[in-house]
Structures are given as C-alpha cells and as structure tokens.
NUFILO-623532 format. One record per residue (C-alpha): residue number from 0; residue in one letter; x, y, z. Coordinates in nm, 2 decimals. Layout:
BEGIN
+------+------+--------+--------+--------+
| zami | roti |     px |     py |     pz |
+------+------+--------+--------+--------+
|  NUM |    A |      X |      Y |      Z |
...
+------+------+--------+--------+--------+
//
This chain:
BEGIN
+------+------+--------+--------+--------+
| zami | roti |     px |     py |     pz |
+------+------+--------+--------+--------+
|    0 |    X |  -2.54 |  -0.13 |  -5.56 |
|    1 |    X |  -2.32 |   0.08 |  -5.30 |
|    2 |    X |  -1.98 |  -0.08 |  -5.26 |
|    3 |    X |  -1.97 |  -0.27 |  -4.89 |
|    4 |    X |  -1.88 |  -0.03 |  -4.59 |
|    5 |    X |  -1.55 |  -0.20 |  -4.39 |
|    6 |    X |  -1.51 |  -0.11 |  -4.05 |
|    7 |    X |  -1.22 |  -0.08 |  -3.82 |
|    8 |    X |  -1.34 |  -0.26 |  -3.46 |
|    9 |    X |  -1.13 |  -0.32 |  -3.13 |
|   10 |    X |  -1.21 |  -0.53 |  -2.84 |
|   11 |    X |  -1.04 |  -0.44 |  -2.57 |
|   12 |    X |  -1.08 |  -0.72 |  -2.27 |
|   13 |    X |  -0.89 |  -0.64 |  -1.95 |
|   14 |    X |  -0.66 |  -0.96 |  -1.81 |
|   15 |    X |  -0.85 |  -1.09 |  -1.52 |
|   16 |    X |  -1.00 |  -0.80 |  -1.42 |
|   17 |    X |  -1.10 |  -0.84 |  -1.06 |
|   18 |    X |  -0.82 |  -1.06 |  -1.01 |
|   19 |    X |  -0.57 |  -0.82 |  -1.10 |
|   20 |    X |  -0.69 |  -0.51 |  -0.94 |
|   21 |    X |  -0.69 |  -0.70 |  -0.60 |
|   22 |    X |  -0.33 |  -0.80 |  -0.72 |
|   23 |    X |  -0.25 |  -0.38 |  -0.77 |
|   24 |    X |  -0.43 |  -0.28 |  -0.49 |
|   25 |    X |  -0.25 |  -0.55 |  -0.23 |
|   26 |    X |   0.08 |  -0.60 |  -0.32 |
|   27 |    X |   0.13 |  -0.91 |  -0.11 |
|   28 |    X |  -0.14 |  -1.10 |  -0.35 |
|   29 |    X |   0.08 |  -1.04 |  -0.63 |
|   30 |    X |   0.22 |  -1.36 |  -0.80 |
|   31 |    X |  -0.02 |  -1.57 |  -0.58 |
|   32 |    X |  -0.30 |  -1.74 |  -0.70 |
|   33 |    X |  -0.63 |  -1.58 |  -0.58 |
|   34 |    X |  -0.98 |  -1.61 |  -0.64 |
|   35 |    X |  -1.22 |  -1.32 |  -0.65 |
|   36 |    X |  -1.53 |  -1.45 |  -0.45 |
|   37 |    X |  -1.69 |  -1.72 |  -0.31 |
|   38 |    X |  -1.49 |  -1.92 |  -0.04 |
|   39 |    X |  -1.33 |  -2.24 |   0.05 |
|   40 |    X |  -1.69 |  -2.38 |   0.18 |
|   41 |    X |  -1.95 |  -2.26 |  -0.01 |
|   42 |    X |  -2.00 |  -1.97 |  -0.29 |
|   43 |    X |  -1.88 |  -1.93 |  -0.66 |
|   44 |    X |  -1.57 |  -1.77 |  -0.78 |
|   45 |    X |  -1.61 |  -1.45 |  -0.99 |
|   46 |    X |  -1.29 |  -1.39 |  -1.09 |
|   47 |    X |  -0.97 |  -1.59 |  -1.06 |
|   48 |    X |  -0.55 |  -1.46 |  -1.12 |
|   49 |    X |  -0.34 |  -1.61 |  -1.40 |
|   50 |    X |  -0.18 |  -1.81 |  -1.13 |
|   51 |    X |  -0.48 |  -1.99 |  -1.04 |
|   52 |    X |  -0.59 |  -2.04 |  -1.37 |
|   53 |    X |  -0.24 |  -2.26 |  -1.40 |
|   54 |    X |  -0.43 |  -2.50 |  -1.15 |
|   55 |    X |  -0.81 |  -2.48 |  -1.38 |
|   56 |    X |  -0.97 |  -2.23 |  -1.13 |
|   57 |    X |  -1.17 |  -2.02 |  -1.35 |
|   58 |    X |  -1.49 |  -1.80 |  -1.26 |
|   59 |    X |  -1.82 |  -1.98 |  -1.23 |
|   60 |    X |  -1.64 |  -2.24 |  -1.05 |
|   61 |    X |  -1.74 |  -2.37 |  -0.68 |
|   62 |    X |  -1.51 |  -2.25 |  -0.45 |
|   63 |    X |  -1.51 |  -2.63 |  -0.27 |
|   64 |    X |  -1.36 |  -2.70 |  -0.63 |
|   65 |    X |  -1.12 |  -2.41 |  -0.64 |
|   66 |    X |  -0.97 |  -2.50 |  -0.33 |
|   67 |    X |  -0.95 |  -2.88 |  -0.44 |
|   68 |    X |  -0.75 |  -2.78 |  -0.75 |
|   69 |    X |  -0.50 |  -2.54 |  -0.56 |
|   70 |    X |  -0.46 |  -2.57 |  -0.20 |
|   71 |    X |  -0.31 |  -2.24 |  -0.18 |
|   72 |    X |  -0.57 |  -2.03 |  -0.32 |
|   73 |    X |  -0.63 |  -1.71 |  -0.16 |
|   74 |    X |  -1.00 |  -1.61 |  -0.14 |
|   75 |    X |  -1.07 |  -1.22 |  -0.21 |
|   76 |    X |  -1.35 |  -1.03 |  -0.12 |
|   77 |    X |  -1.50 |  -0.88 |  -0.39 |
|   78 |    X |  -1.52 |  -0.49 |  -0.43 |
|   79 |    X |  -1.73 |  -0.36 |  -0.69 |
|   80 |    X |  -1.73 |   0.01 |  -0.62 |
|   81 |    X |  -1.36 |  -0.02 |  -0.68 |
|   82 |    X |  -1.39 |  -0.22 |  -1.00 |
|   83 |    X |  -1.62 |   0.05 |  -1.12 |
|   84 |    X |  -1.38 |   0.30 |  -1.05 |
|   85 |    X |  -1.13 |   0.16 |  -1.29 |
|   86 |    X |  -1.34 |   0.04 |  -1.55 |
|   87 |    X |  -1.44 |   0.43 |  -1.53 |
|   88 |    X |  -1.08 |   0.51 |  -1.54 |
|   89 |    X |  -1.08 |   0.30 |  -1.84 |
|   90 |    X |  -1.41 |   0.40 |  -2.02 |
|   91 |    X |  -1.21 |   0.79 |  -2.03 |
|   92 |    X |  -0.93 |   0.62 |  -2.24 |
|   93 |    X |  -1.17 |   0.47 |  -2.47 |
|   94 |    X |  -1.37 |   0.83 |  -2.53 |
|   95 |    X |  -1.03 |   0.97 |  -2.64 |
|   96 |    X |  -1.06 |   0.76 |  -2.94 |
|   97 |    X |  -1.42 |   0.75 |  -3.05 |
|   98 |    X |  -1.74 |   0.82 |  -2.87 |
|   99 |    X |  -1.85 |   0.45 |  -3.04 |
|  100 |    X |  -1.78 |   0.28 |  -2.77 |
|  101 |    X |  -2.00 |  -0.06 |  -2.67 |
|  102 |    X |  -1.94 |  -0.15 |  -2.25 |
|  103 |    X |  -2.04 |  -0.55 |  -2.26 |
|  104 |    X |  -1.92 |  -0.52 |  -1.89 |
|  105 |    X |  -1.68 |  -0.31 |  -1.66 |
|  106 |    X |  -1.38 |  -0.52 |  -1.80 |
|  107 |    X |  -1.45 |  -0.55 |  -2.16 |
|  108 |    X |  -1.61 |  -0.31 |  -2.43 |
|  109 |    X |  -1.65 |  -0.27 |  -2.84 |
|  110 |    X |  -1.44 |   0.03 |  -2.98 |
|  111 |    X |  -1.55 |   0.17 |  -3.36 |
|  112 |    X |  -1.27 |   0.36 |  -3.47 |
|  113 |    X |  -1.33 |   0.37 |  -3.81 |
|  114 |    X |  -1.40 |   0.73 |  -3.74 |
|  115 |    X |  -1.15 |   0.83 |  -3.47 |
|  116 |    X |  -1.10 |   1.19 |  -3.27 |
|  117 |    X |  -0.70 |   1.13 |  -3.33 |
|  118 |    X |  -0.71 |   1.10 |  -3.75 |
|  119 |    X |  -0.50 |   0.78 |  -3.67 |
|  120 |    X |  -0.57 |   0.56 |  -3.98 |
|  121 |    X |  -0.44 |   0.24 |  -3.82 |
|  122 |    X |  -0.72 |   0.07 |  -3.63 |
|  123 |    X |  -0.35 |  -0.21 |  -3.46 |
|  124 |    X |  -0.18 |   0.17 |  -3.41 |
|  125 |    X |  -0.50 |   0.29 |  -3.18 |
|  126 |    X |  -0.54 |  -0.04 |  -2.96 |
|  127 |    X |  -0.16 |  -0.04 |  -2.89 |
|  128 |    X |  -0.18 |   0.33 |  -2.77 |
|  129 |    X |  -0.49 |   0.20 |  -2.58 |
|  130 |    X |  -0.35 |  -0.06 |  -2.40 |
|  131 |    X |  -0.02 |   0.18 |  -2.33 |
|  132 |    X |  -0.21 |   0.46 |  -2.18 |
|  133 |    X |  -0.46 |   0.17 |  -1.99 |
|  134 |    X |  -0.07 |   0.07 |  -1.81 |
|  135 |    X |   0.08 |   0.39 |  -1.78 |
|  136 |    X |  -0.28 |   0.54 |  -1.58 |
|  137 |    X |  -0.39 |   0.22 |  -1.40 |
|  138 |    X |  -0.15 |  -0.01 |  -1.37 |
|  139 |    X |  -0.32 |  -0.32 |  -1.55 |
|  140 |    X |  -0.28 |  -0.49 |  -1.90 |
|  141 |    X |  -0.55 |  -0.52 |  -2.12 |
|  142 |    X |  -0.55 |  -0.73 |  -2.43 |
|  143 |    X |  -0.72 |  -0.61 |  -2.74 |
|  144 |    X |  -0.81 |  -0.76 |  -3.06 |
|  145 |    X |  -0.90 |  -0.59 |  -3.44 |
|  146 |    X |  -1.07 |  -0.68 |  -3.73 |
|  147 |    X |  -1.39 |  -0.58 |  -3.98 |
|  148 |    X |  -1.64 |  -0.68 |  -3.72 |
|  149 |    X |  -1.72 |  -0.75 |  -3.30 |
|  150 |    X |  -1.71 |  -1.13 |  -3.42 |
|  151 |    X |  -1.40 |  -1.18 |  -3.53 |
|  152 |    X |  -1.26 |  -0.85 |  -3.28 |
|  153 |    X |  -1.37 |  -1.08 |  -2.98 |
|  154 |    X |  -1.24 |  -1.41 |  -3.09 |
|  155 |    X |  -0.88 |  -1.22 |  -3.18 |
|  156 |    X |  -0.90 |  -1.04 |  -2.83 |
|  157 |    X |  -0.83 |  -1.38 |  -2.70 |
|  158 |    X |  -0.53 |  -1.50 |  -2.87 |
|  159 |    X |  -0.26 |  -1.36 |  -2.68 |
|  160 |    X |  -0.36 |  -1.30 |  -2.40 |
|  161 |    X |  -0.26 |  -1.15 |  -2.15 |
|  162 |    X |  -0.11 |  -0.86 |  -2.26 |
|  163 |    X |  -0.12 |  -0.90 |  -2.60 |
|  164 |    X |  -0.30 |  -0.80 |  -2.91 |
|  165 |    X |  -0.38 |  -0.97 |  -3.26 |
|  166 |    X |  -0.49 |  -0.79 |  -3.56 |
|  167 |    X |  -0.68 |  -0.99 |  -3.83 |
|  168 |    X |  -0.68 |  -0.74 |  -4.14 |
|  169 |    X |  -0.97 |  -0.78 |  -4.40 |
|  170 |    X |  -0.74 |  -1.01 |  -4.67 |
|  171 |    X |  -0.70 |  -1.26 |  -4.31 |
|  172 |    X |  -1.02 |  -1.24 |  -4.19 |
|  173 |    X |  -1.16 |  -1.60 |  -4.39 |
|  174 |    X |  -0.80 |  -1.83 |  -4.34 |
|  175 |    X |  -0.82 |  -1.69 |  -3.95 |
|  176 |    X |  -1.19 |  -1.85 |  -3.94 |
|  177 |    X |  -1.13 |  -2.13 |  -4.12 |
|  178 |    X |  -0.83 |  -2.25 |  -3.92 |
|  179 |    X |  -0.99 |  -2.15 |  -3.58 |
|  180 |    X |  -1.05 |  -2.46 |  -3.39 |
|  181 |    X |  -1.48 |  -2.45 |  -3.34 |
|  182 |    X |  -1.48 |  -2.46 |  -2.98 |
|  183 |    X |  -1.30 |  -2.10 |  -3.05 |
|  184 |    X |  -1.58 |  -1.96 |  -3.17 |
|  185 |    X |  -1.75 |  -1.70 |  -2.98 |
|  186 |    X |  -2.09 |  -1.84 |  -2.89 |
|  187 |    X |  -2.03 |  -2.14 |  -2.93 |
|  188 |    X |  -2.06 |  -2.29 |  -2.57 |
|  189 |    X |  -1.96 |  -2.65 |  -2.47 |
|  190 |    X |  -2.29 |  -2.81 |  -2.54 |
|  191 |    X |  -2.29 |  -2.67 |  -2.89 |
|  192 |    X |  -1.96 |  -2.76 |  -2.94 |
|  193 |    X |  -2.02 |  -3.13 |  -2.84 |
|  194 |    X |  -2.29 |  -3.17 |  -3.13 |
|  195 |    X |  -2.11 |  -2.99 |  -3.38 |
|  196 |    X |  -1.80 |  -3.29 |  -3.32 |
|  197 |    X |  -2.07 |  -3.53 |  -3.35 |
|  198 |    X |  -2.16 |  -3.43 |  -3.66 |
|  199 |    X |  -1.80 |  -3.33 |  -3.77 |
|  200 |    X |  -1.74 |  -3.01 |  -3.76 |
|  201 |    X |  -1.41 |  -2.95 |  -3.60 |
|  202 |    X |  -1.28 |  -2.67 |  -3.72 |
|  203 |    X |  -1.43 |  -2.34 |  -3.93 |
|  204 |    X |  -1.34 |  -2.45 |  -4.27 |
|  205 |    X |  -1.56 |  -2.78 |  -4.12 |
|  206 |    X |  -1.81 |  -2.54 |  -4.04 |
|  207 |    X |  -1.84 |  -2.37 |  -4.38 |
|  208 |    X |  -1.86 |  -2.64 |  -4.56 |
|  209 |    X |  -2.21 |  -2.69 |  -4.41 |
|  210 |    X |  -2.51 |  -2.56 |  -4.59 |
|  211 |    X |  -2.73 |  -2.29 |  -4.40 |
|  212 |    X |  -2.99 |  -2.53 |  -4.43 |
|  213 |    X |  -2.79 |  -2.83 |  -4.26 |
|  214 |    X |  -2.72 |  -2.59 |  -3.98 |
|  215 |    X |  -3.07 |  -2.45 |  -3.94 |
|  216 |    X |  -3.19 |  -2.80 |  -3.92 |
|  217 |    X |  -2.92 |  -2.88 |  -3.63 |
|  218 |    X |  -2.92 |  -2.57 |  -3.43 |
|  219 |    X |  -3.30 |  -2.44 |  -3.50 |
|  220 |    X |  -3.26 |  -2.02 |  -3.54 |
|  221 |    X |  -2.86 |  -2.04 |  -3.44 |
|  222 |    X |  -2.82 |  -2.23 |  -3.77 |
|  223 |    X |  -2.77 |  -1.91 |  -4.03 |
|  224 |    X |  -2.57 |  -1.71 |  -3.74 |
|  225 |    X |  -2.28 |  -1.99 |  -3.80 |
|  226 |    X |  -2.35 |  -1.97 |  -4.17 |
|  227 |    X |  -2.27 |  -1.60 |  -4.16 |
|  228 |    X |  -2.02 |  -1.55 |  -3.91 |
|  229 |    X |  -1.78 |  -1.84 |  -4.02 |
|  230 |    X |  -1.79 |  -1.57 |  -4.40 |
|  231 |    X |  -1.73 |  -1.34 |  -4.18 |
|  232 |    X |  -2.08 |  -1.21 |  -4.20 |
|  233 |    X |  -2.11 |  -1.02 |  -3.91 |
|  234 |    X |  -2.31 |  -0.73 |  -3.93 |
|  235 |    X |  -2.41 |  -0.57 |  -3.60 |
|  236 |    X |  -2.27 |  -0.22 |  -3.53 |
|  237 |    X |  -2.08 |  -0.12 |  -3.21 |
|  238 |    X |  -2.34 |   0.05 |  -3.04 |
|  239 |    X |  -2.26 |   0.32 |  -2.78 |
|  240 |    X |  -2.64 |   0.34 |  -2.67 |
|  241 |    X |  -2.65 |  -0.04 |  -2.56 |
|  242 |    X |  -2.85 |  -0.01 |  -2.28 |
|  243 |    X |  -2.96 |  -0.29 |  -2.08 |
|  244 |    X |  -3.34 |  -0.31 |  -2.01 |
|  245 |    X |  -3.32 |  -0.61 |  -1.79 |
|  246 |    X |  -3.08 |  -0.88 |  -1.59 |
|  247 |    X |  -3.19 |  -1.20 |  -1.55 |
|  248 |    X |  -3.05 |  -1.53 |  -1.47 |
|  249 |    X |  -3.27 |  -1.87 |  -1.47 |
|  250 |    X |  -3.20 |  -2.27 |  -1.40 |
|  251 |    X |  -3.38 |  -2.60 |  -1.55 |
|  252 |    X |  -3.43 |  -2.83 |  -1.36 |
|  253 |    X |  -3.32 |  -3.21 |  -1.46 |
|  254 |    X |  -3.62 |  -3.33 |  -1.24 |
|  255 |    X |  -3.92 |  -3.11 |  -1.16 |
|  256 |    X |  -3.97 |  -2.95 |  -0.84 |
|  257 |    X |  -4.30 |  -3.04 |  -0.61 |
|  258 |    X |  -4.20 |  -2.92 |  -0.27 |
|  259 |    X |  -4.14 |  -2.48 |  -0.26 |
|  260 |    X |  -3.86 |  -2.58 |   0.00 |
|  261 |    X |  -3.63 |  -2.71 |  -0.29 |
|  262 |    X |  -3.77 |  -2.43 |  -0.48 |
|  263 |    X |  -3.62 |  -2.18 |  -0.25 |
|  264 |    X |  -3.32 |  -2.31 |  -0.20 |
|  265 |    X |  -3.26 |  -2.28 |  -0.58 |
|  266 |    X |  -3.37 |  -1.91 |  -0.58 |
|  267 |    X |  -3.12 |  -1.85 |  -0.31 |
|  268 |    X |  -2.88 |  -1.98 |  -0.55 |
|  269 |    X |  -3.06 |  -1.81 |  -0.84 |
|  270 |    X |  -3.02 |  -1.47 |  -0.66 |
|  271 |    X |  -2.68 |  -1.51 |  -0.56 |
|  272 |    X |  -2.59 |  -1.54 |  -0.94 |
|  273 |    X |  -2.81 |  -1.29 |  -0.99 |
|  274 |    X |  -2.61 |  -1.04 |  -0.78 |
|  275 |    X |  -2.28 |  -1.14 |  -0.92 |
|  276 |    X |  -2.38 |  -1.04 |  -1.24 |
|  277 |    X |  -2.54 |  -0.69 |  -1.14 |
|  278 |    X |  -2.23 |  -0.61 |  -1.01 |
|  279 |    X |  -2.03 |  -0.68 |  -1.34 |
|  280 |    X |  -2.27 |  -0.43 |  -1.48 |
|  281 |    X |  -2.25 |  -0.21 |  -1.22 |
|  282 |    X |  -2.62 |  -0.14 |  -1.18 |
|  283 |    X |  -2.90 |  -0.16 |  -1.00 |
|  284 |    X |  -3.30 |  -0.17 |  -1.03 |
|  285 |    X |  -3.61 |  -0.14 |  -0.84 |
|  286 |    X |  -3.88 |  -0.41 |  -1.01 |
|  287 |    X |  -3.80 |  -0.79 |  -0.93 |
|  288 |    X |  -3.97 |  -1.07 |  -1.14 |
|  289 |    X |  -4.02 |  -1.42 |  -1.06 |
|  290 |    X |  -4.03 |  -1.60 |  -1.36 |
|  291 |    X |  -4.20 |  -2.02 |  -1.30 |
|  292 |    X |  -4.27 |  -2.23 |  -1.57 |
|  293 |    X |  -4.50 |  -2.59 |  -1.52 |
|  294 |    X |  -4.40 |  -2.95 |  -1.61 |
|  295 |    X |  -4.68 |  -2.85 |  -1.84 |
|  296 |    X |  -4.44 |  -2.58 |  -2.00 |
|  297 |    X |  -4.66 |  -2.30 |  -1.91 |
|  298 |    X |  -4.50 |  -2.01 |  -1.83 |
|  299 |    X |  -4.58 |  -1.78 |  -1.48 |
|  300 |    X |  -4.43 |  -1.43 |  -1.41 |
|  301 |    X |  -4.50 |  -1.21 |  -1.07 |
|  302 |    X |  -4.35 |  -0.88 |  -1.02 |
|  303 |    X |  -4.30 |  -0.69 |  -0.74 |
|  304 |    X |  -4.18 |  -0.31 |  -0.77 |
|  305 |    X |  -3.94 |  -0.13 |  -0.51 |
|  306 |    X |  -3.98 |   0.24 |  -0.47 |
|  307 |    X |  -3.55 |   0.25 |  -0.45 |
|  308 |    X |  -3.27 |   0.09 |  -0.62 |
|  309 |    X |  -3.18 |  -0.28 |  -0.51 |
|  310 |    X |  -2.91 |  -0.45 |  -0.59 |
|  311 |    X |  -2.81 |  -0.70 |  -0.29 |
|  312 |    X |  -2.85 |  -1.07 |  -0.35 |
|  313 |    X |  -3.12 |  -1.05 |   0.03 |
|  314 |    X |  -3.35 |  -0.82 |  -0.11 |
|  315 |    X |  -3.39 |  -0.98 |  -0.49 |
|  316 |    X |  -3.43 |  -1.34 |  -0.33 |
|  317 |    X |  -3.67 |  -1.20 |  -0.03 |
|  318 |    X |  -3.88 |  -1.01 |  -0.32 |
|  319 |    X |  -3.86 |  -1.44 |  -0.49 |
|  320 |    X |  -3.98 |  -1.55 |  -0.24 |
|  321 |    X |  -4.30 |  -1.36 |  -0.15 |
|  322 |    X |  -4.36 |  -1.40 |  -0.50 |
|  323 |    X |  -4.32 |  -1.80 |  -0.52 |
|  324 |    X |  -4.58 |  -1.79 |  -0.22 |
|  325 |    X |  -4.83 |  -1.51 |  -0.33 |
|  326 |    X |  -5.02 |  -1.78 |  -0.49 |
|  327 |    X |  -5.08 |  -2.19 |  -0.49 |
|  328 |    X |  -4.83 |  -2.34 |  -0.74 |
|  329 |    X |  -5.08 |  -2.51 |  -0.98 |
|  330 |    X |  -4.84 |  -2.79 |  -1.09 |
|  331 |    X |  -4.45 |  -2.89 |  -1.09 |
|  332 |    X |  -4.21 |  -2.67 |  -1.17 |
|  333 |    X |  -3.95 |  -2.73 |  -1.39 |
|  334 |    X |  -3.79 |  -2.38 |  -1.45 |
|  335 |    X |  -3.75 |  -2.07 |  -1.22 |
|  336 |    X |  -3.56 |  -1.74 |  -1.28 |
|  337 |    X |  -3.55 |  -1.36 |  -1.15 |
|  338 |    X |  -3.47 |  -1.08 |  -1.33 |
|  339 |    X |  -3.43 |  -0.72 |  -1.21 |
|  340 |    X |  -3.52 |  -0.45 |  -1.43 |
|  341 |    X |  -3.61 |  -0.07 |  -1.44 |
|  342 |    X |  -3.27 |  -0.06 |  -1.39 |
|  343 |    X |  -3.09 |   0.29 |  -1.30 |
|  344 |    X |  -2.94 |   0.31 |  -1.69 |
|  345 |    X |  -2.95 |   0.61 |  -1.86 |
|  346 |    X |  -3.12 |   0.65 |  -2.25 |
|  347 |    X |  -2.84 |   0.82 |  -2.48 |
|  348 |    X |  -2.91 |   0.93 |  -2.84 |
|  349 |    X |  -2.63 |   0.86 |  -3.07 |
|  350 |    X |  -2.56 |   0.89 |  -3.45 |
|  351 |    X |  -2.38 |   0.63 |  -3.64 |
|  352 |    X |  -2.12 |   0.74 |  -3.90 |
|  353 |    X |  -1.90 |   0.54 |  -4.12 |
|  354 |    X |  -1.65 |   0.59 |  -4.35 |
|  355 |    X |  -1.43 |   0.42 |  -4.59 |
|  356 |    X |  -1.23 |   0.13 |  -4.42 |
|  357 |    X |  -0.83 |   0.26 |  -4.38 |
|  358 |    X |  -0.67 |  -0.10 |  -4.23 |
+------+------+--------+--------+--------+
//
C-alpha cells in the first residue's frame, strides 16, 4: 500500500473585495460604511465594507434592510470590469507560485504549492509573501488560510480575517475540527445547521461522534461528506482546469404559482441574481435556459441560443420570458430557474504532480 500523499493548500480570500476596491479607488469612501450594489429602495447588496458589516449589512442582503441597519450607508455602483482587473492583478501573483491554481471567483482562489516554482518548503512562508506582494502591488489585504486539504484551507481562511492568516499543520488538523463550532463548517448552511442542533451536534467532535450511517440517514448523500471531512477526509485536488460549464440560479416557491404574471416577476428577480453572479465570475454566455418544474414535480427546460455573448440581467430575463410563454403552462409551477451556459471559458489541459508533503 503506497504511504498517503500530504499536500500543502492555500486559500487565499481577499477582504471585502468589491467593498474595498471602491474604498482604494475613492478615497473619500474610506472608513465609511458602503455597500456594493443594490440601493436604498430596491436591489440586493453584493458586497458590503468592514464598517458596514459592524451594523449586520452583509451581501445578499436587501438594500431596504441595509439602509434600516445603518442609516449612513453609502450605496456603490458596482464595476466589474474593474474588479476583474484586480483579481487579474492578483491571479499573476498566484502563477509566481504554482501554476495549481483553482479561481472559485475573482476574490478568492485554491493555491497547491506542494510543488512550488520558488523551492520554498513552507506552505505559512508562501501565503505570507502572497499576501505581502498582493499589498505592496494593489493596495488591498487578503487573508489566506493553510492546511492538508481545500476543506480545512477554506475554513482557516476565515479565522482572522481581515488581514490575517492561520496555518493548521497536519498534527492540528483533527483538534482544529473537533473544536470548530458546526455552524463553521464550510457547507454547512443555516438550514443544515439548525437540524444538526436538533439532533445535537454542536460542535465537530459532536459531529464525529456520529456514525456515517446516522448522517446518511439525516442528510441523504451529504451524510458521508460530514463523515469524511470532520477526519479530515478531504480529498479533491486543486484543480487549475476548473472550468465552469454553466451558471444557474433557481427559487422554490412556498406556494405554487398559477398566474405567469407572478411568474415573471420572479424571473426578473431570478435574472437579476443571475447577473450578479456572472459578474463574480466574470463571464459571459450565449444559450439561456428556462428551467419550470409542476406542482406535479415534473421537470420543463426551454433554451434559447444567442449568436453573441450576453451577460446583462435584460437580455437573460427577456430570453425567460419568451420561453415561459412559448408554450401553455400545463399545471402550477412550483419551481423556476435560468441558467446561462456556452459560456466564453476557455478548456486548459493540466498535469497534476505531487510530491512529499514539507509542512
């Protein structure tokens, strides 16, 4: 049996992004609370400063609610073609390092440096030059976190932030869990978090004292992905050819929809989301789909395909909408989503290669 393969991963996660290059960009937004999106009457925020965050204005938020929590919010236009030029900026730093290098957006991305194009053996030595040269050339903090796999990487990323960095070294990696308050976890959303106190799990050691089979049984196929991770299991490689085939976002209804009035007002909504999170990508693509499903739980999909690039909230929900009507709805809808995809990504071919583990 070969001995197990260690390897040296760094999330780096830039401190509200959006936020804070508004904040570079404008110097009279700096030390003010600003939101990144959406507005004082309508829209959702995207992005929101540490000093908003004080007041619990965080993205996905309404902005009705943003400005209820802190008066003085400042609303910012969003710019994407700017954010893209940083996270650019930043994606140059990265290559330095290793050519393993996993975007999961223009503000945060995987790094395997178990390999490394500077022969530096200490995974905590690399993210601190990272985060050095991401100050020194853009002018923003990033915070970074390093372990054996993305898992435990992400979660670490998170505990000092901003401007901070936490290394949880192989001999750490099972305490770190075990103490980690559930709600922690990555992928553990709120929802899942409100079952697992309901059945008593609090904390990772809570969580591994569960069998796989207690967990399957509550959470269905999510069940041995808690067994695992909570070992810190965690297998999936940093993968520099991640390339994203579709976007799609998609709402449940709590009471099915009759009337295609209702219906598209939620696409408008639908698309709106749907933009916001094309842009954090930074792409663009040229076949919408219209995804419906029935009180009856049959599922529906339309498609219509552009002969350019769209990316604008108008043309994805005025593509939803001639699909809702290009046939009679045959009963009640419960569900409705679109997704964009042949998206304008580009197929790379790269070889993994791994070496002994160097902490």
């Amino acid at each position: 049996m070969e001995p197990k393969v260690l390897r040296k991963i760094i999330h780096v996660d830039m401190d509200a992004f959006y936020a804070s290059v508004e904040q570079l960009d404008n110097p009279e937004l700096r030390g003010k609370p600003i939101a990144v999106g959406g507005s004082e009457n309508r829209g959702v925020v995207s992005a929101a400063s540490y000093e908003a965050r004080k007041f619990g204005v965080r993205s996905a938020l309404s902005g009705v609610l943003a400005k209820k929590y802190c008066p003085e919010i400042i609303f910012v236009r969003p710019r994407f073609d700017r954010y893209k030029e940083v996270s650019a900026q930043i994606r140059k730093i990265f290559l330095e390092y290793t050519d393993k290098v996993e975007p999961l957006s223009l503000d945060e991305a995987y790094l395997d440096v178990t390999e490394n194009k500077k022969g530096i053996p200490s995974a905590s030595i690399i993210a601190e030059q990272i985060r050095a040269r991401i100050l020194t050339e853009t002018g923003l903090t990033a915070s970074a976190g390093i372990s054996i796999n993305k898992f435990v990487a992400k979660v670490a990323s998170d505990y000092n932030k901003p401007n901070g960095q936490k290394t949880v070294a192989p001999d750490e990696v099972i305490p770190f869990l075990e103490n980690l308050p559930i709600k922690k976890f990555y992928g553990v959303g709120k929802v899942t978090a409100e079952k697992m106190y309901q059945l008593g799990i609090f904390t990772g050691k809570d969580l591994k004292e569960r069998s796989e089979e207690f967990l399957e049984k509550n959470f269905g196929k999510s069940g041995p992905y808690y067994y695992n991770i909570v070992r810190g299991i965690h297998n999936s490689e940093v993968k520099s050819e991640r390339i994203a085939k579709s976007v799609a976002t998609e709402h449940t209804f709590s009471e099915n929809l009759t009337s295609e009035v209702f219906m598209l007002e939620k696409l408008e909504k639908t698309a709106a989301e749907l933009e916001r999170r094309i842009g954090r990508y930074g792409i663009s693509g040229k076949t919408v789909t219209l995804k419906i499903k029935y009180s009856d739980f049959s599922l529906q999909t339309r498609s219509k395909t552009f002969p350019y690039y769209i990316a604008h909230k108008s043309l994805l929900f005025d593509a939803a909408k001639e699909l809702l009507y290009q046939e009679k709805m045959k009963e009640s809808v419960r569900l409705l989503g679109i997704s964009l995809s042949n998206l304008n990504t580009e197929e790379k071919k790269t070889v993994a290669v791994q070496l002994k583990f160097d902490f």
